[in-house]
C-alpha positions in Angstrom: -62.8 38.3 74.3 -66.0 36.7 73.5 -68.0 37.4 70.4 -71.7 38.7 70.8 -72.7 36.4 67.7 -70.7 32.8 66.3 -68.7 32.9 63.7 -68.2 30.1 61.0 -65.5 30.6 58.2 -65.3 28.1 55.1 -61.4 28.0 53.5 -61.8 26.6 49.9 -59.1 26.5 47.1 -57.3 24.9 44.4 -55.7 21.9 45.5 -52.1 22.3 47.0 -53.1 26.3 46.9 -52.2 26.3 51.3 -55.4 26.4 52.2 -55.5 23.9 55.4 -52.1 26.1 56.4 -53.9 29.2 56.3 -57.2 28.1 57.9 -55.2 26.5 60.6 -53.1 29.8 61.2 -56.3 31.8 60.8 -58.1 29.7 64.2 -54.9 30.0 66.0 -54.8 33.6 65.5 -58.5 33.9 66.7 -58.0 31.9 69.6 -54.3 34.0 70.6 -56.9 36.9 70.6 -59.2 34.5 73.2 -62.0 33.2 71.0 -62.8 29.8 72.0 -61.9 28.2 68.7 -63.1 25.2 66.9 -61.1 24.1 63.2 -62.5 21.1 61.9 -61.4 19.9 58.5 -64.1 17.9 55.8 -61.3 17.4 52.9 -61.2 13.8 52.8 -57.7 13.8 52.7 -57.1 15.7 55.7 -53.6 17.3 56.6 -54.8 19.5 59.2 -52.9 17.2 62.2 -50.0 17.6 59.8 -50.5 21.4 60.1 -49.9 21.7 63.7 -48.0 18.7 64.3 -50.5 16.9 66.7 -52.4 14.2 66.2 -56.1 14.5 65.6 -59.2 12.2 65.4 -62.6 12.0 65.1 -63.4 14.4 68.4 -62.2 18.1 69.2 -58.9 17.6 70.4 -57.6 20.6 72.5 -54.2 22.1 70.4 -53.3 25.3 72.3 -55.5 27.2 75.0 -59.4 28.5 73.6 -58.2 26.1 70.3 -59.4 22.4 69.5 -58.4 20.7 66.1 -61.3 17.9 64.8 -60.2 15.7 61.7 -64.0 14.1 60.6 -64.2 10.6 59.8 -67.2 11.2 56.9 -67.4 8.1 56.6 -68.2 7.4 59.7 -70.8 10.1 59.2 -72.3 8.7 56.3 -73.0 5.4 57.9 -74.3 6.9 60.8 -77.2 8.8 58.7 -77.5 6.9 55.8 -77.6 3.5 56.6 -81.4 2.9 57.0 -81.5 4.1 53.3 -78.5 2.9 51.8 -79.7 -0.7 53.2 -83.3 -0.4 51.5 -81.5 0.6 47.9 -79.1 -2.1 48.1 -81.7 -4.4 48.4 -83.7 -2.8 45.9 -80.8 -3.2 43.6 -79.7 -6.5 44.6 -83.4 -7.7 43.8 -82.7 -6.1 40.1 -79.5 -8.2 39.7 -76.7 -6.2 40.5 -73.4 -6.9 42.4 -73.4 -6.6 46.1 -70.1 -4.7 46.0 -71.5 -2.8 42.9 -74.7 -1.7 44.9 -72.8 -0.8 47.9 -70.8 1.6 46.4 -74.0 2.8 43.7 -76.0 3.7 46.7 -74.3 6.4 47.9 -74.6 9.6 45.9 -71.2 11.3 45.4 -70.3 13.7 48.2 -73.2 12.6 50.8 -70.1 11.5 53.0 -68.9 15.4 52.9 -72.5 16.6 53.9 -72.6 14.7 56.6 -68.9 15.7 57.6 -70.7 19.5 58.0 -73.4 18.3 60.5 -70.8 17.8 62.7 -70.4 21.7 62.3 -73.9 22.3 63.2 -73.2 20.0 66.4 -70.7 22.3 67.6 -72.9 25.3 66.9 -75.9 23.7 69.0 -73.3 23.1 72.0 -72.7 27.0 72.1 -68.5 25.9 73.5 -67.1 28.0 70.9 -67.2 31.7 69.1 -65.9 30.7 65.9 -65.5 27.7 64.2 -63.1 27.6 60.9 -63.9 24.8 58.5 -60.7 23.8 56.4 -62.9 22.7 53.1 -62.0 20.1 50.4 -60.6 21.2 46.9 -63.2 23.7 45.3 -64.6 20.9 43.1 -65.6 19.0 45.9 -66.5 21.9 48.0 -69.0 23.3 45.3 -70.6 20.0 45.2 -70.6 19.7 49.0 -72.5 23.1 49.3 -74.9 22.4 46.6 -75.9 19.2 47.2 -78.4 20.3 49.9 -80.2 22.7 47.6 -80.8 20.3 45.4 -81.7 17.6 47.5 -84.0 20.0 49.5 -85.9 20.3 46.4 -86.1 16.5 45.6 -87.4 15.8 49.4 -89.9 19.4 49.2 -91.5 18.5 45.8 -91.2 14.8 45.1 -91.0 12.9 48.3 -94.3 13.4 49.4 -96.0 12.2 46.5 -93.6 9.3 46.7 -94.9 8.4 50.0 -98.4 9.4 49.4 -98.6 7.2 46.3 -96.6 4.0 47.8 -99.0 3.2 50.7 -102.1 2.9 48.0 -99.7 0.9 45.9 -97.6 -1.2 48.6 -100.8 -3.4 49.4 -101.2 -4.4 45.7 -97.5 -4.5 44.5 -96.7 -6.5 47.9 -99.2 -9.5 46.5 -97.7 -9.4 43.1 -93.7 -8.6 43.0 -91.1 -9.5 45.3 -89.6 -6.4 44.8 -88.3 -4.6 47.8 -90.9 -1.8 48.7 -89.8 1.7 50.9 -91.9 1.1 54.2 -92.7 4.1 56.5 -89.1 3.4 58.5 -87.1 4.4 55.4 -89.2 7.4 54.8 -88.9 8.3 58.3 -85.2 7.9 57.9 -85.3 10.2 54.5 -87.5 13.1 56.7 -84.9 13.1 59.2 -82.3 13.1 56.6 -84.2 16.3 55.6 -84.5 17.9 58.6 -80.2 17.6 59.5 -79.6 19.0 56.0 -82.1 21.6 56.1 -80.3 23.0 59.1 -77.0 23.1 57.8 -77.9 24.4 54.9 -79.8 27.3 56.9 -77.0 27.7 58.8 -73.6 28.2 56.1 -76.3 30.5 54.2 -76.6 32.6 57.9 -74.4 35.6 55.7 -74.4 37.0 59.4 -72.9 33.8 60.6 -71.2 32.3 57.6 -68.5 33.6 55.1 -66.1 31.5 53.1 -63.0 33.0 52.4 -60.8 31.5 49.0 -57.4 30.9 48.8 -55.3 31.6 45.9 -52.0 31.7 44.7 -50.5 34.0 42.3 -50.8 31.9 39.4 -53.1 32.0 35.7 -54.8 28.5 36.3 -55.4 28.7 39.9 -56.7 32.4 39.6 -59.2 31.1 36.8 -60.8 28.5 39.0 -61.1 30.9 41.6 -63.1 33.0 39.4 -65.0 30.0 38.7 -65.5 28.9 42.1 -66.9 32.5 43.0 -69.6 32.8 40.7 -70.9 29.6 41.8 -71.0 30.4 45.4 -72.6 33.6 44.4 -75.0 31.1 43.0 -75.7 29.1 46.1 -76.1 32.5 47.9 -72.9 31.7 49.9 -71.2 34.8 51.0 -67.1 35.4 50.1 -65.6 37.9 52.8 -62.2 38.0 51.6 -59.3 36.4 48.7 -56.2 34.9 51.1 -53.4 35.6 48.3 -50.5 32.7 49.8 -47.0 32.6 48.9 -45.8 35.5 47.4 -42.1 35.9 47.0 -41.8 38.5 49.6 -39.4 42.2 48.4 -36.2 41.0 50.4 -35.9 38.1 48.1 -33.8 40.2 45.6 -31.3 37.5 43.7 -31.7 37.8 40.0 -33.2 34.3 39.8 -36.5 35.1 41.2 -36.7 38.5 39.4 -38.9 36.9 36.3 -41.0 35.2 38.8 -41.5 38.5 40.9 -42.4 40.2 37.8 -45.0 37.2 36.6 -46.4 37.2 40.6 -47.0 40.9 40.4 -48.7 40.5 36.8 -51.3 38.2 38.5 -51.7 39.8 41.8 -53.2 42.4 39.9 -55.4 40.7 38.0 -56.6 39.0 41.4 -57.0 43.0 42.4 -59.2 44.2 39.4 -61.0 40.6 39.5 -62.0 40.3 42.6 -62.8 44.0 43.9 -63.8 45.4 46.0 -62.9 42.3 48.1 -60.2 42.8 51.0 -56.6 41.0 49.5 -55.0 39.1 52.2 -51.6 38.5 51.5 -49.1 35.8 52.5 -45.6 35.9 51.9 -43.3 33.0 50.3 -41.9 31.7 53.7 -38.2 30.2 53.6 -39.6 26.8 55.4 -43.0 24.6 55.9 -44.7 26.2 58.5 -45.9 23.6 60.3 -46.3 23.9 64.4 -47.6 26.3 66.5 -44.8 28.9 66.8 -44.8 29.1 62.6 -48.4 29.5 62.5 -48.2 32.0 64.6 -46.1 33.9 62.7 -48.2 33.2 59.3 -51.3 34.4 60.9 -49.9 37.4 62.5 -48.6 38.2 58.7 -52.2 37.5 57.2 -54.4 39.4 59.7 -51.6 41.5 61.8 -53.7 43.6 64.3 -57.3 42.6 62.7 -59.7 40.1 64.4 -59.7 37.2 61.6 -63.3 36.3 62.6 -64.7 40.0 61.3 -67.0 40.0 58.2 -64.1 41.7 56.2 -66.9 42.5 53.6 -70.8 42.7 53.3 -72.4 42.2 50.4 -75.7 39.6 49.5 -75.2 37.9 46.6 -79.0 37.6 46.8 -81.2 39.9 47.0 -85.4 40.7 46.1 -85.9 44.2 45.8 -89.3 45.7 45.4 -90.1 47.9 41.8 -92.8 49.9 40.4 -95.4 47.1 39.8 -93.2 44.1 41.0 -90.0 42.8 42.3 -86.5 42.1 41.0 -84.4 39.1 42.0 -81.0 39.7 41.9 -78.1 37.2 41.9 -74.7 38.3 41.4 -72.7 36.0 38.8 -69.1 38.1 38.7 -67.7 35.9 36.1 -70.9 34.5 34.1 -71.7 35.5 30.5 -75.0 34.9 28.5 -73.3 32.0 26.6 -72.8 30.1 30.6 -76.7 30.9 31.7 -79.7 29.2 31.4 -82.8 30.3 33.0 -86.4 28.3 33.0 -89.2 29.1 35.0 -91.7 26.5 36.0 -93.8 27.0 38.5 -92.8 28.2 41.6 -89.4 27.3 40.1 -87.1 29.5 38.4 -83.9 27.2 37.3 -80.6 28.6 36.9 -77.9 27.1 35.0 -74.0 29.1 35.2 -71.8 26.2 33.3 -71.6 22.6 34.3 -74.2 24.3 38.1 -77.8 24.6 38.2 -79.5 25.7 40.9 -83.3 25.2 41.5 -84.3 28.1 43.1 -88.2 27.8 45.2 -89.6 31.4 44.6 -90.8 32.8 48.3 -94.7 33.0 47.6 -94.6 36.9 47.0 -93.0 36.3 43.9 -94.3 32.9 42.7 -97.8 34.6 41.9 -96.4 36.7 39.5 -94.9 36.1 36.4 -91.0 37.0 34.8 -91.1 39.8 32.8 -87.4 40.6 31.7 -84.1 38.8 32.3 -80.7 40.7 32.1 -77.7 41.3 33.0 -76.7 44.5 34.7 -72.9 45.2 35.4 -71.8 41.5 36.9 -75.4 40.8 38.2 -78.4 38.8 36.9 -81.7 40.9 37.8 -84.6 38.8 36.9 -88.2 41.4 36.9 -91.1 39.2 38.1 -94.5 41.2 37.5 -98.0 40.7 37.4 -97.9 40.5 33.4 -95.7 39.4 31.1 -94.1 36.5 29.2 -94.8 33.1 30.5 -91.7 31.9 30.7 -87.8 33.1 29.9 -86.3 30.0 28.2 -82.6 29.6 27.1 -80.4 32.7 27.6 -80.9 35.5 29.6 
C-alpha cells in the first residue's frame, strides 16, 4: 500500500512516559501494513536500537521488510552546518579574552545540535524512499525548544541579518585598519544564508499540517498529564498540529488482585481528566504489559493494541491551530492556546510583528502583508482561543494582557 501524500509523525512526552516504545511500535505497524517506513530518533539519548533489539547508527539501517531504524549523531550534524560559524565566534571570543574550551562550548546555542538532527528528516523527504517517516522526539522540554528555535531564528536572519551585513562591509575597511578584532567576512555570512535556507525548509515542512502531526504520549498520572497540557498549548503556539494523546500503560481490567485496585481507581480518575482535557482528540490507549516489550514480535503486539485495524499514519484529527479569517471591515487571527489564561499571555505589536508570550514561550509572529497594513483592534479570548481583530482603525498597539 503506498500513500498518495508522505507522512511525518513527531512522538513527544515526559521523560520515561514510553514514548520511543510507542513510536517504534507505531512505524512497525505502518510498515506490516506495507508503507515504506523510516523511524529516526533526535533524543540525544537515544534508546530506539534498544527498542528493537538491533543495532543502529548514523544511517537508515533496514529492521524488518518496508522498515529502516536511524539513530542521528547531532553532533555530527552540528559540525557539519555550523562549523564555518562556530569557528568565526570562537575567534571572536578568544580575541575578547575567553577560554578556548569556554568559547567552544559558548558558541553553540542550546539545541542547534537537535535542529540539525531534523534536517536529516528533510533529507529523507527529498529522497522520496519512504511514505512515512516517524520521528521518536526528545523529552517535551527539549522538543519545544527544538521546534521553536527555527521561528525564532528565522526572525533574527529575516530582520537583522541584513542590516548586519549591509552595515559591516562599509565598516570592515575602517575597523580592519584600526582593531584586531576578528571581522564576519562574506564566507560566514554565506555560511549563516545557507544556514537559513536548511532551517527554513524544515521549518516549512513539520508546519505542512497535511504532512506533519505530532502525536503526545502520556501516562495516567497528575504531573505527567500537567506537562502535557503544557506542552500542547505551546505547540498550538508554534502552529504545530497534535493528531492524537497515546495514553501508555494502563493496568489493563484482567489485572483484578486487590493490590492494584487503588491504583486502578487513581488511573481511571486521570484518564478522565486526559478525556475532558484533551477533547475532542482521539485517546489511544496502551495497556500495562506483564514484560518490556522490546523486539519485533512484542512491538507487534503493542502496535496492534494501539491502532488495531487503523492505519497509524492517518490524520486521526484536523483542526489548525492557526487560522486568519476574514470580518466585516478586517481580519481575525486566531491561535488556539487550550490551557493559557490572561495571567500566562503577553501580546505586543510592533510593526509587522505581533509578539506572543504563553509562560516562559514567545513567539514572534511576521504578519502576512494583508494584515500588517492594518492595525489591532481588540484582543480576547474566546472559549480556549486567542482571536486577535486587526482593522483599518483602532488602537495602536495591545500591550500586556490580552
Amino acid at each position: 500500500m503506498l500513500r498518495p501524500h508522505m507522512r511525518i509523525l513527531l512522538f513527544t512526552g515526559k521523560g520515561g512516559v514510553g514514548k520511543t516504545t510507542v513510536a517504534a511500535a507505531t512505524a512497525l505497524r505502518a510498515a506490516r501494513r506495507g508503507l515504506r517506513t523510516l523511524v529516526t530518533s533526535t533524543d540525544p539519548a537515544h534508546s530506539l536500537a534498544d527498542c528493537f533489539d538491533v543495532p543502529l547508527g548514523n544511517e537508515a539501517t533496514e529492521v524488518a521488510q518496508s522498515l529502516w531504524g536511524q539513530q542521528i549523531d547531532a553532533q555530527q550534524r552540528l559540525e557539519e552546518g555550523w562549523r564555518e560559524i562556530q569557528e568565526y565566534v570562537v575567534s571572536l571570543m578568544d580575541w575578547g579574552g575567553v577560554d578556548a574550551i569556554a568559547a567552544e562550548e559558548l558558541s553553540v546555542i542550546p539545541g542547534l545540535d537537535e535542529i540539525f538532527s531534523l534536517t536529516d528528516v528533510k533529507n529523507a523527504v527529498d529522497q522520496d524512499r519512504y511514505d512515512l517517516i516517524v520521528v521518536d522526539c526528545a523529552p517535551t522540554a527539549e522538543t519545544l525548544r527544538l521546534l521553536s528555535l527555527p521561528d525564532a531564528l528565522n526572525w533574527y536572519i529575516e530582520r537583522i541579518f541584513p542590516v548586519e551585513r549591509r552595515v559591516m562591509k562599509v565598516v570592515r575597511p575602517v575597523l580592519s585598519r584600526v582593531t584586531s578584532m576578528p571581522l564576519a567576512d562574506d564566507k560566514i555570512f554565506s555560511a549563516v544564508e545557507r544556514l537559513h535556507r536548511r532551517l527554513d525548509a524544515v521549518h516549512k515542512l513539520l508546519i505542512d499540517q497535511k504532512t506533519t502531526t505530532v502525536r503526545l504520549v502520556v501516562n495516567a498520572e497528575k504531573m505527567v498529564i500537567a506537562e502535557a497540557r503544557r506542552t500542547f498549548t505551546y505547540l498550538n503556539l508554534f502552529g504545530y498540529r497534535v493528531d492524537a494523546i497515546v495514553c501508555n500503560r494502563l493496568l489493563p481490567p484482567e489485572v483484578t488482585d486487590p493490590y492494584f485496585s487503588q491504583w486502578k481507581t487513581v488511573q481511571a480518575e486521570h484518564l478522565g481528566t486526559i478525556h475532558e482535557s484533551f477533547d475532542p482528540l482521539p485517546i489511544l490507549k496502551v495497556p500495562l504489559y506483564e514484560q518490556e516489550m522490546v523486539g519485533l514480535a512484542l512491538l507487534d503486539r503493542l502496535g496492534k493494541d494501539l491502532y488495531e485495524e487503523t492505519d497509524p499514519s492517518d490524520i486521526f484529527h484536523e483542526e489548525n491551530p492557526v487560522t486568519i479569517d476574514k470580518i466585516a471591515g478586517g481580519y481575525v487571527l486566531s491561535i488556539r492556546l487550550p490551557f493559557a489564561s490572561k495571567s500566562d499571555l503577553d501580546l505586543l505589536r510592533k510593526g509587522e510583528d505581533l509578539y506572543i508570550r504563553v509562560g516562559p514561550y514567545k513567539r514572534t509572529v511576521l504578519l502576512p502583508s494583508v494584515l500588517a497594513r492594518l492595525e489591532i483592534a481588540d484582543a480576547s479570548f474566546e472559549g480556549d482561543r486567542l482571536n486577535v481583530t486587526f482593522t483599518r482603525s483602532g488602537d495602536e498597539a495591545v500591550k500586556g494582557g490580552a
